[in-house]
C-alpha atoms as a printed R data frame, in Angstrom:
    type eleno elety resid chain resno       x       y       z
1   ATOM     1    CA   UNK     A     1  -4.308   8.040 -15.547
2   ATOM     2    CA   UNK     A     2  -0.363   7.457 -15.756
3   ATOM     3    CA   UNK     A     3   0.738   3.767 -16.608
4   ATOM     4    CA   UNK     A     4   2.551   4.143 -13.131
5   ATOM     5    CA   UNK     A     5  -0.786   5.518 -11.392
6   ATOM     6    CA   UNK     A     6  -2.680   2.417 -12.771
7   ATOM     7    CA   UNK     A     7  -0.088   0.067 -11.531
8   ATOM     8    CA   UNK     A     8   0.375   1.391  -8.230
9   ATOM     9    CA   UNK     A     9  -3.541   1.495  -8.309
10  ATOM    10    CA   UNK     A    10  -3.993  -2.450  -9.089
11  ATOM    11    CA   UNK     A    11  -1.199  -3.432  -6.889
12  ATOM    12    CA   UNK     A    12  -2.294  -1.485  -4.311
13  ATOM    13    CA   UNK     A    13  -6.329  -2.914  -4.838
14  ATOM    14    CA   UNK     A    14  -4.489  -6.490  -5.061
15  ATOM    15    CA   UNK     A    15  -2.891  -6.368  -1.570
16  ATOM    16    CA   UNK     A    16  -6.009  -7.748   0.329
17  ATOM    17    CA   UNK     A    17  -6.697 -10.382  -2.158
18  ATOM    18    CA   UNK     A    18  -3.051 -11.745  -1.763
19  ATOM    19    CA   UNK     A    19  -3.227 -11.565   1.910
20  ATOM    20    CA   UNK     A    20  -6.518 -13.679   2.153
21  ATOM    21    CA   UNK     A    21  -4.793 -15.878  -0.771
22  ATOM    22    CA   UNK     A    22  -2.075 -16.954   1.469
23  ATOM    23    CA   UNK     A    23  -4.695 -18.095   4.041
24  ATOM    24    CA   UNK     A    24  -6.333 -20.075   1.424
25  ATOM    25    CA   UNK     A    25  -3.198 -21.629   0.286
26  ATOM    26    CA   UNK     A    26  -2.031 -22.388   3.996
27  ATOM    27    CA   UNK     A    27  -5.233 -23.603   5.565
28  ATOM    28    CA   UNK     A    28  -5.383 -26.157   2.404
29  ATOM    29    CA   UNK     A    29  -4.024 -29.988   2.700
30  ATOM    30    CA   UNK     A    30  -3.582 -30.360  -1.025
31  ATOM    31    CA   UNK     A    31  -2.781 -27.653  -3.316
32  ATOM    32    CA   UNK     A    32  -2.186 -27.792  -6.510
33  ATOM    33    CA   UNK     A    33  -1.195 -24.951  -9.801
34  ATOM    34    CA   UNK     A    34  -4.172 -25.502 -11.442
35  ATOM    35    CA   UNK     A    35  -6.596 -24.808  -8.028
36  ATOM    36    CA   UNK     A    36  -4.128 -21.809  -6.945
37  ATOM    37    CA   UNK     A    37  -4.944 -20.401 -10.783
38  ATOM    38    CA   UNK     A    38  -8.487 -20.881 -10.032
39  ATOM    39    CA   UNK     A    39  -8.352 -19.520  -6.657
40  ATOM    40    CA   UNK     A    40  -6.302 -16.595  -8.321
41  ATOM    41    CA   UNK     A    41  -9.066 -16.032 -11.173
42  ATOM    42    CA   UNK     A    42 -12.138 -16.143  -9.091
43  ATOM    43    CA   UNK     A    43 -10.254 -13.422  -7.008
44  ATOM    44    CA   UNK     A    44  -9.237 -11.326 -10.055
45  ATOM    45    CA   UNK     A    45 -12.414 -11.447 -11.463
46  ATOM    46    CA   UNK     A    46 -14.318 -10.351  -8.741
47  ATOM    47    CA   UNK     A    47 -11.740  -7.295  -8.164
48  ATOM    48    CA   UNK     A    48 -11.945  -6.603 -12.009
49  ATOM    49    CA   UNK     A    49 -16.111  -6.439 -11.390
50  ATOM    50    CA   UNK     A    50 -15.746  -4.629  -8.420
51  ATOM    51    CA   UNK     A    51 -14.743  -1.188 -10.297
52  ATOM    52    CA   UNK     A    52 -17.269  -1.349 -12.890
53  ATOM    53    CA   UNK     A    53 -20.075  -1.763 -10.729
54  ATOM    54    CA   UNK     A    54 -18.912   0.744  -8.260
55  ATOM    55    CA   UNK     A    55 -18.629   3.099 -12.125
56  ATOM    56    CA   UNK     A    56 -22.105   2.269 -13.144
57  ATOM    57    CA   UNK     A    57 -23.240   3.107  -9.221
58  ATOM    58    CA   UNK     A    58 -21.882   6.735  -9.880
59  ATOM    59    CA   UNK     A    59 -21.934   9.313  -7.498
60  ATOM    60    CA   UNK     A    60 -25.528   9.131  -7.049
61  ATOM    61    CA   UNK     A    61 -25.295   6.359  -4.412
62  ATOM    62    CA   UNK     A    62 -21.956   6.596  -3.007
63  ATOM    63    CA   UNK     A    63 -22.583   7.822   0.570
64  ATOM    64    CA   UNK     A    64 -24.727   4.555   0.791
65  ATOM    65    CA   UNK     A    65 -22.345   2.618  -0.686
66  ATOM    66    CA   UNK     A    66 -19.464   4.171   1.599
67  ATOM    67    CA   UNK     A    67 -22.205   3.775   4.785
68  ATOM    68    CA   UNK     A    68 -21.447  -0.228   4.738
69  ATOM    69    CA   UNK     A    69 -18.814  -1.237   3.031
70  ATOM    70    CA   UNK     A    70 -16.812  -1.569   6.115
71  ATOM    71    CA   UNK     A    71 -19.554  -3.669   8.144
72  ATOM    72    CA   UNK     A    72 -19.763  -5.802   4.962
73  ATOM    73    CA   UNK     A    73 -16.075  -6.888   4.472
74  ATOM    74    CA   UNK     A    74 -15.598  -6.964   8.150
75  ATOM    75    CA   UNK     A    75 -18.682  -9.805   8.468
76  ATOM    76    CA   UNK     A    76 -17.415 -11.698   4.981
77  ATOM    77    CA   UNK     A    77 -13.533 -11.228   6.507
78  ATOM    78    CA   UNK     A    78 -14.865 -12.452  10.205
79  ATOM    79    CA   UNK     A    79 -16.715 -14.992   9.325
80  ATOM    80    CA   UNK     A    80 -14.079 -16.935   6.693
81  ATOM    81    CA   UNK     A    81 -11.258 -15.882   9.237
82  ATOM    82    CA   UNK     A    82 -12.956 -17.763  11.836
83  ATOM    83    CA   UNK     A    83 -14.169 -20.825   9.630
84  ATOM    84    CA   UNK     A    84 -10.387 -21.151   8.842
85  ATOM    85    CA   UNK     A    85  -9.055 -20.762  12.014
86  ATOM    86    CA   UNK     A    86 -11.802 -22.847  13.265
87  ATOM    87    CA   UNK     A    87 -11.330 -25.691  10.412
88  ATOM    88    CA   UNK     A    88  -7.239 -25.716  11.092
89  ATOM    89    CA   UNK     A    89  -7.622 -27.933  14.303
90  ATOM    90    CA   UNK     A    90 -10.483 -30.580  12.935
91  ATOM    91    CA   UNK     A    91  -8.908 -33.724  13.844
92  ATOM    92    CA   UNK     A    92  -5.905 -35.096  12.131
93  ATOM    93    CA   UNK     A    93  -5.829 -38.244   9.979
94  ATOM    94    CA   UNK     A    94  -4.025 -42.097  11.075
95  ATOM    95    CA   UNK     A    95  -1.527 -40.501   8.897
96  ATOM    96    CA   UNK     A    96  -0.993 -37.639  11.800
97  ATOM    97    CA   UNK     A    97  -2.012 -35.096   8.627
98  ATOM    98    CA   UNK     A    98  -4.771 -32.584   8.912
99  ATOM    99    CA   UNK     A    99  -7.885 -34.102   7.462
100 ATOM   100    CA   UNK     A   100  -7.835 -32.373   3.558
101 ATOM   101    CA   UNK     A   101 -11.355 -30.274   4.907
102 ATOM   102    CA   UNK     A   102 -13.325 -29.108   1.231
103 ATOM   103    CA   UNK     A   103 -12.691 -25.939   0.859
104 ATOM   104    CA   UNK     A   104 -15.650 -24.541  -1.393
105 ATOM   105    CA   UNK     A   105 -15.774 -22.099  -3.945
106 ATOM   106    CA   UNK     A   106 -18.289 -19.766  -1.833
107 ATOM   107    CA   UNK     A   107 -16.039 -19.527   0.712
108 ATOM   108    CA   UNK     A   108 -13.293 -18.213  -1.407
109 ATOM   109    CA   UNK     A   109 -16.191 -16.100  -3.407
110 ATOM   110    CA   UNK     A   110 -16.881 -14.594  -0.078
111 ATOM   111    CA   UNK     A   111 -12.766 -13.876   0.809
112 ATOM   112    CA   UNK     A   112 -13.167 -12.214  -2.681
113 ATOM   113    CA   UNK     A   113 -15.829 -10.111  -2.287
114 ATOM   114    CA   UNK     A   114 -14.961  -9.049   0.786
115 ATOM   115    CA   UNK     A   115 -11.384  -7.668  -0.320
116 ATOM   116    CA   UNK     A   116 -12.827  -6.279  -3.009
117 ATOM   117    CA   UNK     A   117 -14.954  -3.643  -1.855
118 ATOM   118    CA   UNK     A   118 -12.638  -0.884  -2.039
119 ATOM   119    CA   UNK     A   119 -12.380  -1.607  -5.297
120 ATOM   120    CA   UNK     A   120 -15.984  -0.646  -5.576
121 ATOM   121    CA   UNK     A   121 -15.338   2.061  -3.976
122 ATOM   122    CA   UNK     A   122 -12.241   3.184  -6.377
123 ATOM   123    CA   UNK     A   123 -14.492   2.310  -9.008
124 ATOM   124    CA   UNK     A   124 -17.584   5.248  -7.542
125 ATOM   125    CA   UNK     A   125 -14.269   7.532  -7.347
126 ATOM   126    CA   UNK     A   126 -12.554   7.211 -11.140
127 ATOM   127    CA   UNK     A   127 -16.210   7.729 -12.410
128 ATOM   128    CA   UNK     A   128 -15.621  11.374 -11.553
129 ATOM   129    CA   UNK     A   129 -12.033  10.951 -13.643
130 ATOM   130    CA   UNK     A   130 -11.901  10.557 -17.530
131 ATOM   131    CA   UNK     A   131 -10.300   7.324 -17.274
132 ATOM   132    CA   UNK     A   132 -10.750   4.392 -19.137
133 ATOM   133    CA   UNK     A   133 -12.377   2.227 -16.834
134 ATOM   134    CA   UNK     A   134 -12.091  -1.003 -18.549
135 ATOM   135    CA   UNK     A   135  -8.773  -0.470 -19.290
136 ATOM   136    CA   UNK     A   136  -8.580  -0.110 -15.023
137 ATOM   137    CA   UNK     A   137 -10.855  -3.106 -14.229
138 ATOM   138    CA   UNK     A   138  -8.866  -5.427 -16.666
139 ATOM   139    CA   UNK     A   139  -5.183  -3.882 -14.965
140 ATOM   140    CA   UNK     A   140  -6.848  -4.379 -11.442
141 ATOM   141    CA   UNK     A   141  -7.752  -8.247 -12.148
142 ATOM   142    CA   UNK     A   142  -4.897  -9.426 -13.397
143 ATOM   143    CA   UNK     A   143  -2.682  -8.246 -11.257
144 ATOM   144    CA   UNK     A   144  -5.088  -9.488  -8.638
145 ATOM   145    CA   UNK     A   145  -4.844 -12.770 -10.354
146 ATOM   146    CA   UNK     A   146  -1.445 -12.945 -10.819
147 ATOM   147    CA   UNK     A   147  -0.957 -12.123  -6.693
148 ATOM   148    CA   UNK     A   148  -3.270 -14.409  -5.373
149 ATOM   149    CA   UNK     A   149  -2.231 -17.229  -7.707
150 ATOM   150    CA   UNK     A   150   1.305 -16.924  -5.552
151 ATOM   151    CA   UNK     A   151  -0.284 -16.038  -2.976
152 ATOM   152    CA   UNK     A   152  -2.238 -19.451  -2.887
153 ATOM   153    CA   UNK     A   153   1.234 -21.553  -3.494
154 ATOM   154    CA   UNK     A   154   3.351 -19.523  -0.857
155 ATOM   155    CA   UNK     A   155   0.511 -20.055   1.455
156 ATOM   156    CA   UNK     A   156   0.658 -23.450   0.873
157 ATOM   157    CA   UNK     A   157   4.106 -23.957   1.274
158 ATOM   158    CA   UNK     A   158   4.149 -22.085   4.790
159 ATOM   159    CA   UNK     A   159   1.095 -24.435   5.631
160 ATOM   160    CA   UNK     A   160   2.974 -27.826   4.841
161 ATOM   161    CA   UNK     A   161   5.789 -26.288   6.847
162 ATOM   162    CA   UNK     A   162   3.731 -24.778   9.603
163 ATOM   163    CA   UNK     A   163   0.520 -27.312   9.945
164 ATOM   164    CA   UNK     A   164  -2.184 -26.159  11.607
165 ATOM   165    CA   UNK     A   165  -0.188 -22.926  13.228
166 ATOM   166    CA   UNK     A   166  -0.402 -21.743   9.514
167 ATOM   167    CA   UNK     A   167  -3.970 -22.241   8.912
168 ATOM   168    CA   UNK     A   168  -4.944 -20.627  12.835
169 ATOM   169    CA   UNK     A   169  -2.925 -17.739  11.507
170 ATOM   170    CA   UNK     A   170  -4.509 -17.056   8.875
171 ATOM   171    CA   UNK     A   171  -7.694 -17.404   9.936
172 ATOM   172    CA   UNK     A   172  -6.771 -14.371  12.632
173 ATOM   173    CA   UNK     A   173  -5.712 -12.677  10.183
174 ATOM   174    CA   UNK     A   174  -8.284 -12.504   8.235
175 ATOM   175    CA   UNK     A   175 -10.874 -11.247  11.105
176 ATOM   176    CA   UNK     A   176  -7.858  -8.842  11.994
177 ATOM   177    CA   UNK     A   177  -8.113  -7.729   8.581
178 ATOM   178    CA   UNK     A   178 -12.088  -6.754   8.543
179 ATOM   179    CA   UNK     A   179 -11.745  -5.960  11.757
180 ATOM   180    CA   UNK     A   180  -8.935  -3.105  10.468
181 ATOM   181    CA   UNK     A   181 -11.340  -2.289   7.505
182 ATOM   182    CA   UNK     A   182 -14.003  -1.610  10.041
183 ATOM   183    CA   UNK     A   183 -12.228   0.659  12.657
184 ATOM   184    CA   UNK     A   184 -10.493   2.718   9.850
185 ATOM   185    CA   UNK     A   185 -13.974   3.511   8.623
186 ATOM   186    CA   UNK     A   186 -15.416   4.276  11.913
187 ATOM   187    CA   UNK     A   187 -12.796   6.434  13.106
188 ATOM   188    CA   UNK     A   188 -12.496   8.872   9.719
């Protein structure tokens, strides 16, 4: 695989996760570098996992794998979209803020997962490749990493700007998102 193959592979793979990203950042009250890093690495790590497991699957089980992938991010996808969208009109604070609602680590787990399985997927396809799959998993998760880290801030900054319009949005798209992953499945 070309150095220019592999990036346009991990950018590509990292698209999702910086989508979702900007929903985290926007639906958030307080956001901070160090918690858009973290949101950033537990994104990238998952996408760097994603590739290796879907190598050490191998072709043996990728018809099951490629059976429910779709209905799998589009229920991980749904169901964060809607907790967002849902959590973006909680009731506001004396201060006329939105209440800062926790924002747990599962739920971004879940976001992560969720944009990752194609990933998995990749990962079931370069095992028929002579590539260097480590060498792919590590490209994939940083630049995963590296996109959802700004991903987090922009998000952020479009949420202080556009309140809970921001956080409603993102929720949508989110669902819109699995929802997209699920019809372009059913329909090839």
């Amino acid at each position: 695989m070309t150095p220019f193959a592999l990036g346009l592979l991990a950018v590509g793979l990292s698209i999702d996760a910086f989508v979702v990203s900007l929903g985290q950042g926007a639906a958030a009250n307080r956001r901070g570098f160090a918690a858009a890093v973290q949101t950033g690495m537990i994104f990238g790590l998952v996408e760097m996992a994603t590739p290796l497991i879907g190598w050490v699957i191998g072709l043996a089980a990728v018809s099951y794998v490629a059976a429910i992938d779709h209905w799998v991010a589009f229920v991980l996808l749904g169901g964060v979209g809607a907790r967002m969208a849902f959590q973006s009109w909680y009731p506001t604070a004396c201060d006329g803020s939105v209440t800062d609602l926790p924002r747990s680590r599962g739920a971004v787990v879940l976001s992560a997962i969720g944009t990752s399985l194609d990933a998995m997927v990749v990962g079931i396809t370069l095992a028929l490749l002579n590539v260097n799959i480590v060498l792919v998993a590590i490209a994939i998760g940083l630049t995963t990493t590296v996109a959802s880290t700004a991903g987090v801030m922009l998000g952020h900054l479009l949420g202080k700007r556009f309140g809970r319009a921001a956080g409603t949005c993102a929720g949508v798209a989110l669902i819109l998102m699995g929802a997209s992953i699920l019809v372009s499945h059913i329909a090839a």
